[in-house]
KERO-316159 format. One record per atom (N, C-alpha, C, CB): atom name; residue in one letter; y, x, z; residue number from 1. Coordinates in pm, 1 decimal. Each point is the difference from the previous one (the first is absolute). Glycine has a CB too. Layout:
CA A Y X Z NUM
...
END
This chain:
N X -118.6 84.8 0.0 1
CA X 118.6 -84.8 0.0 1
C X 124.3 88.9 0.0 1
CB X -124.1 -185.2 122.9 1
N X 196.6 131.5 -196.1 2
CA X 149.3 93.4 -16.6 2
C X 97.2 -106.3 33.6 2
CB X -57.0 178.3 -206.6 2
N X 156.8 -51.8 246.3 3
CA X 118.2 -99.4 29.0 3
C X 97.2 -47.0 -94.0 3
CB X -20.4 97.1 185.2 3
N X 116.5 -170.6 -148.8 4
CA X 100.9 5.5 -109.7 4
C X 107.2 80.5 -78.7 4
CB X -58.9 -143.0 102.8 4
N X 54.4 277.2 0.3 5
CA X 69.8 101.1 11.7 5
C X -94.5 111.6 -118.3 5
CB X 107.9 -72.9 289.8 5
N X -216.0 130.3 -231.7 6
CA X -127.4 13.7 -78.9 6
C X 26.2 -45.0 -123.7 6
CB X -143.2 -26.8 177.2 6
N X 94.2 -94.0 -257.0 7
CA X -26.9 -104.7 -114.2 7
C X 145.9 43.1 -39.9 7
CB X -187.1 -229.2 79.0 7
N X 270.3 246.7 -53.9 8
CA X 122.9 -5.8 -57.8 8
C X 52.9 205.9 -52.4 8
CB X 59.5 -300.7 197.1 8
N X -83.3 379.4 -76.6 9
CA X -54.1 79.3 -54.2 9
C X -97.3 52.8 -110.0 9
CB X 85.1 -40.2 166.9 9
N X -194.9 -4.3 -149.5 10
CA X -105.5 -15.8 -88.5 10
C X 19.3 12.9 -134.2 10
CB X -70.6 -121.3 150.4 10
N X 157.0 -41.1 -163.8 11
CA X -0.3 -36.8 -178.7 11
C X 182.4 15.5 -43.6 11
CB X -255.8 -234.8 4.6 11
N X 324.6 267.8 112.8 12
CA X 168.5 30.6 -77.5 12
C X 30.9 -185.1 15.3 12
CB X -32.9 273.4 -254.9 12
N X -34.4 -349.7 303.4 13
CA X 60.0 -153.0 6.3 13
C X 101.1 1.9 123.0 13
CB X -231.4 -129.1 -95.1 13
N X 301.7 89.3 125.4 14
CA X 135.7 -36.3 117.7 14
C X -85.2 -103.1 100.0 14
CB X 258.1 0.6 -186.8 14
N X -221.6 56.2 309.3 15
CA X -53.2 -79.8 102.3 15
C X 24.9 -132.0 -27.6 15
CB X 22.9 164.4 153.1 15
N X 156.6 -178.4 -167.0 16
CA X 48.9 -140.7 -22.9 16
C X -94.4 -44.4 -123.6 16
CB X 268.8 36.3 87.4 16
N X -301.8 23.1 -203.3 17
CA X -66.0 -86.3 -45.0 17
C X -114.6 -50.8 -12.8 17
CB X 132.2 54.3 -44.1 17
N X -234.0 0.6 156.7 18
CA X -110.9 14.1 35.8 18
C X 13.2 -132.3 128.6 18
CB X -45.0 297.6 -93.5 18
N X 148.1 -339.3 128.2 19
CA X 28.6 -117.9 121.1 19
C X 7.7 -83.1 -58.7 19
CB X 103.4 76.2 150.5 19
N X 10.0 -51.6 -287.7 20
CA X 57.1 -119.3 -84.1 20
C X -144.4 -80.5 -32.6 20
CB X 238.0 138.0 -124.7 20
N X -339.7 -61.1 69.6 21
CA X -134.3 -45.1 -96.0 21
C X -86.9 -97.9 117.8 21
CB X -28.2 266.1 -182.2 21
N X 33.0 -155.0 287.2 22
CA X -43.5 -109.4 92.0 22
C X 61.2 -126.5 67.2 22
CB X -94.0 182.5 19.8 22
N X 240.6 -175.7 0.7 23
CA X 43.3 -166.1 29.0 23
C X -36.5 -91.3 -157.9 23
CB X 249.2 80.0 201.3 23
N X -224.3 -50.7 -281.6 24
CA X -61.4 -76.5 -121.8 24
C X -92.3 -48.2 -58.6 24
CB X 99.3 75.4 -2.8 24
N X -222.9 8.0 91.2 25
CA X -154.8 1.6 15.9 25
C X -17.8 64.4 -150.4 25
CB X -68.0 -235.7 182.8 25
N X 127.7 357.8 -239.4 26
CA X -57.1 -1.7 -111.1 26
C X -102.8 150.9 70.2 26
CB X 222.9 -143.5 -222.5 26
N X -209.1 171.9 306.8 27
CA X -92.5 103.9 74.0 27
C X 29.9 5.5 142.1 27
CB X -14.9 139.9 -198.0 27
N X -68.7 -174.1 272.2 28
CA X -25.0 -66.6 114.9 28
C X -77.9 109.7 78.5 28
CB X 1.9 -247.7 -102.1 28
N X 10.2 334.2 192.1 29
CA X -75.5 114.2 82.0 29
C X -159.2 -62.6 11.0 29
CB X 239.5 89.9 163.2 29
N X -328.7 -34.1 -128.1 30
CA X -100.6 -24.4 19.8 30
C X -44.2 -38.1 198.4 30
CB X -12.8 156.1 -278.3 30
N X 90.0 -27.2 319.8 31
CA X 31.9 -78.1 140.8 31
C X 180.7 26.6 56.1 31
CB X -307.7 52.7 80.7 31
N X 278.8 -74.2 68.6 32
CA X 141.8 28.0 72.4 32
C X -13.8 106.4 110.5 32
CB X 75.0 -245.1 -39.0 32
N X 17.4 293.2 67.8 33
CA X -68.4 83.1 150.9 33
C X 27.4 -104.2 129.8 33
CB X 73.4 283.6 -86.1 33
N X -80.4 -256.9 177.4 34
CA X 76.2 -112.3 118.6 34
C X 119.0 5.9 8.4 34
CB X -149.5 5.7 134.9 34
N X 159.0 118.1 -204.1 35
CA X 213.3 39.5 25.8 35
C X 79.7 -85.0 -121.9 35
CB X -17.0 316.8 78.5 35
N X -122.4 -387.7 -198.4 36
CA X 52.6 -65.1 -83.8 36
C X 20.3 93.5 -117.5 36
CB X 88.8 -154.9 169.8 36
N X -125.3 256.1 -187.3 37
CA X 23.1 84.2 -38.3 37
C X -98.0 -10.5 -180.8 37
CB X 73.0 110.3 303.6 37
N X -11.2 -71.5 -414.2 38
CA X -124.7 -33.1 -154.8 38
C X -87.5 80.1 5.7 38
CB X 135.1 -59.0 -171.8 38
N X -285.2 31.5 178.9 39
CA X -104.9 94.6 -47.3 39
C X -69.1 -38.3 -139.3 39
CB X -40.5 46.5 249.2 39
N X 26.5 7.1 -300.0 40
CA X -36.5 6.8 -182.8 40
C X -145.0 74.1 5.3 40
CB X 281.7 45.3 -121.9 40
N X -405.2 -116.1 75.7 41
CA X -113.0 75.6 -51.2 41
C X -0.4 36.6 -181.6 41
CB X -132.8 -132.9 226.9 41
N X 28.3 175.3 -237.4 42
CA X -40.1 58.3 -133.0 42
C X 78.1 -92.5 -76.1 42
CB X -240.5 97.3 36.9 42
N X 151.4 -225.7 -20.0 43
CA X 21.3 -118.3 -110.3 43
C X 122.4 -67.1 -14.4 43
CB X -209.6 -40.6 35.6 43
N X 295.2 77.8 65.7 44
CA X 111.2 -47.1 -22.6 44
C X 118.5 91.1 -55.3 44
CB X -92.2 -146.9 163.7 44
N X 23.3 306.8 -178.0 45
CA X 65.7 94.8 -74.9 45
C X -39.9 -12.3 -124.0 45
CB X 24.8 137.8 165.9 45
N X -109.2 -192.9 -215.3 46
CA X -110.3 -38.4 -139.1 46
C X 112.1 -135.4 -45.1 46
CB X -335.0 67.1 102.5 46
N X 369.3 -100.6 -12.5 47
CA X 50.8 -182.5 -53.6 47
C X 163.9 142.8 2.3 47
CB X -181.5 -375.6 182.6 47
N X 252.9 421.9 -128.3 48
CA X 124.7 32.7 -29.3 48
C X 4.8 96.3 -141.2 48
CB X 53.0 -28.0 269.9 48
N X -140.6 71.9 -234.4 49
CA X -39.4 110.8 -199.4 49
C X 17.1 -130.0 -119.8 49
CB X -277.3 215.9 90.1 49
N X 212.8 -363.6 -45.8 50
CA X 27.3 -61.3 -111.8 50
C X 106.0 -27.6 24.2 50
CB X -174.5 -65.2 -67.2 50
N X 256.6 2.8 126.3 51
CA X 137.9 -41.3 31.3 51
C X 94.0 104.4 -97.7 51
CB X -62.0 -88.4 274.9 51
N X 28.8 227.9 -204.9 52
CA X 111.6 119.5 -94.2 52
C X -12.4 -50.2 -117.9 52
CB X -27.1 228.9 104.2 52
N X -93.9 -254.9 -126.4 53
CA X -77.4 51.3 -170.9 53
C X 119.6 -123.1 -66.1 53
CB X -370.6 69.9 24.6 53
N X 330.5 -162.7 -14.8 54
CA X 86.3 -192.4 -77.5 54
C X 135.2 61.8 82.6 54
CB X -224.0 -307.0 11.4 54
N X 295.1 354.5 81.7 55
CA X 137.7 21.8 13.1 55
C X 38.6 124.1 -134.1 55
CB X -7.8 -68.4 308.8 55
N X -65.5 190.9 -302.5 56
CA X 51.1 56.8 -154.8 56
C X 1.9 -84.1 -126.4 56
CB X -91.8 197.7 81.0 56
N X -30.5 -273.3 -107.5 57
CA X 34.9 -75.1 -97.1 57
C X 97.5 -106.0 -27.4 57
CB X -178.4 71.1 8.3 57
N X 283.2 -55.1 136.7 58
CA X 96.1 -133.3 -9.6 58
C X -69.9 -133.1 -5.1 58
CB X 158.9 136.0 -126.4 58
N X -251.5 -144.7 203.0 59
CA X -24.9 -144.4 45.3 59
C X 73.7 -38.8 108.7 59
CB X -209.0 13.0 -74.1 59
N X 266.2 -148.1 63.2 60
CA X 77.5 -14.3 60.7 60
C X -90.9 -65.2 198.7 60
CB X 190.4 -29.5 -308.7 60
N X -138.3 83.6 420.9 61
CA X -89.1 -37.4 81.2 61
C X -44.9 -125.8 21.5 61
CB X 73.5 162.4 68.6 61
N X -21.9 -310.2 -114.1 62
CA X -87.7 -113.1 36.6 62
C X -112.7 10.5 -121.3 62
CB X 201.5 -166.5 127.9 62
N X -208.9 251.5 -208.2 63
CA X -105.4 -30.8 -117.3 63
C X -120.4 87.8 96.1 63
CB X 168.4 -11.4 -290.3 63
N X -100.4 159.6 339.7 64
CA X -91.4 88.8 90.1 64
C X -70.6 -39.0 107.7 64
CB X 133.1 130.9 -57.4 64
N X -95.0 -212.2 132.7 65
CA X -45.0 -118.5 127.9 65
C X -101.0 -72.0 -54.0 65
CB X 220.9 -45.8 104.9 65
N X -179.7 -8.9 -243.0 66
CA X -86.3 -68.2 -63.5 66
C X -167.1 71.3 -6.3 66
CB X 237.4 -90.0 -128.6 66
N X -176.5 137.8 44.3 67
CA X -152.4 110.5 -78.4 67
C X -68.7 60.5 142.4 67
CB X 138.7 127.5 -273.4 67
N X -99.7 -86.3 324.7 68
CA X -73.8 85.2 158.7 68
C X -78.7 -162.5 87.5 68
CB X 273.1 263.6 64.2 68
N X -176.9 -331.3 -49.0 69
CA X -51.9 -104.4 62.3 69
C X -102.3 -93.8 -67.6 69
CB X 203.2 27.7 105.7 69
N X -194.2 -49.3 -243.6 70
CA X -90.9 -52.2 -75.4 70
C X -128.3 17.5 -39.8 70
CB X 165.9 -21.4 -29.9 70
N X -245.6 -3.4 60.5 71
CA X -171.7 21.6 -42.2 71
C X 12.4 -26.7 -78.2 71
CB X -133.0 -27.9 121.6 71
N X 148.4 -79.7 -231.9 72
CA X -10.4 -45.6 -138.3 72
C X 88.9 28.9 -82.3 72
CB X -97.8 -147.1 70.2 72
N X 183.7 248.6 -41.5 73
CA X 119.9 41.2 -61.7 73
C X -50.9 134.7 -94.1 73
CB X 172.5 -100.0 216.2 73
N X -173.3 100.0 -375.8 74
CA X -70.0 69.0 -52.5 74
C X 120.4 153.6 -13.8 74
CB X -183.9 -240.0 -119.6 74
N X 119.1 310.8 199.0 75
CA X 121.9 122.4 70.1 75
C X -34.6 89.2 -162.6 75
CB X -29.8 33.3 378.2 75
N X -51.1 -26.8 -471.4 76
CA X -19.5 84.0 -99.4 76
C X 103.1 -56.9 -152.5 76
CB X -277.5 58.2 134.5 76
N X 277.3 -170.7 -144.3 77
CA X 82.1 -92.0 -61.3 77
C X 157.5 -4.5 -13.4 77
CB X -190.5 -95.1 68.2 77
N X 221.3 64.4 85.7 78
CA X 120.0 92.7 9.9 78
C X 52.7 99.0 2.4 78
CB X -17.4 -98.4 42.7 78
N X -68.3 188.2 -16.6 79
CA X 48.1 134.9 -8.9 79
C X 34.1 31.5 -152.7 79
CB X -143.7 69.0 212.3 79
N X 19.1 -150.4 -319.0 80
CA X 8.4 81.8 -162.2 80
C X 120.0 -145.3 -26.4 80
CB X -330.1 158.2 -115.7 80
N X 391.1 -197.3 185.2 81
CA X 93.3 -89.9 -71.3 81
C X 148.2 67.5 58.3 81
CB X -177.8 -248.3 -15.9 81
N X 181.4 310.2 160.6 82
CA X 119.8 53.4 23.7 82
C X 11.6 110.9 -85.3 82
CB X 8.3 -79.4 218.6 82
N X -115.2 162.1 -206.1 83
CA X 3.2 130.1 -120.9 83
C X 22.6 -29.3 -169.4 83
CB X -182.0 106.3 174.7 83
N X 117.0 -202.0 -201.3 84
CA X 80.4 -50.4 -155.7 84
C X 171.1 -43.2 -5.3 84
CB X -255.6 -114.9 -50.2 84
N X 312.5 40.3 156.5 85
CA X 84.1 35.4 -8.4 85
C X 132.6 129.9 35.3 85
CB X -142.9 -203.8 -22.8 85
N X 64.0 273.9 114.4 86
CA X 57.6 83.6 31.4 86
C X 31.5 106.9 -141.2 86
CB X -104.1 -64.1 255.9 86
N X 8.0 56.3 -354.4 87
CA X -10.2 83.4 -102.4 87
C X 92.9 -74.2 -119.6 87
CB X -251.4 99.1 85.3 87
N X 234.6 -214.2 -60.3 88
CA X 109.5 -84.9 -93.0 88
C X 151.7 88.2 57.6 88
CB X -152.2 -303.1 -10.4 88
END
């Protein structure tokens, strides 16, 4: 488990925006400490790698909330449709 300090170190992301993602639930810690404090496992560093990934491509974040939160959301589809236009 890493902290938020850590995770933010880690990947160059801003604490603030590592809080922001979580009041929005678009990435939500995996636990808390008692001090209240963010702890982040693997999978939720796995779910922020995709987050970066659709933020370079300029997805805009309610589409990103979308796709992460969505099981039936075909995440390969969009990607070759943001990249076609990105090349347009």
């Amino acid at each position: 488990m890493r902290t938020v300090s850590e995770v933010s170190k880690l990947t160059g992301v801003s604490i603030r925006t590592l809080q922001y993602y979580d009041k929005i639930g678009l990435l939500q810690p995996s636990a808390r400490t008692e001090a209240a404090y963010r702890l982040y496992d693997n999978c939720d560093l796995e779910k922020l790698q995709q987050i970066l990934l659709f933020r370079e491509l300029e997805f805009p974040i309610k589409d990103i909330k979308q796709i992460i939160n969505s099981s039936d959301f075909d995440r390969k589809k969009a990607l070759a449709q943001q990249i076609e236009l990105l090349t347009l």
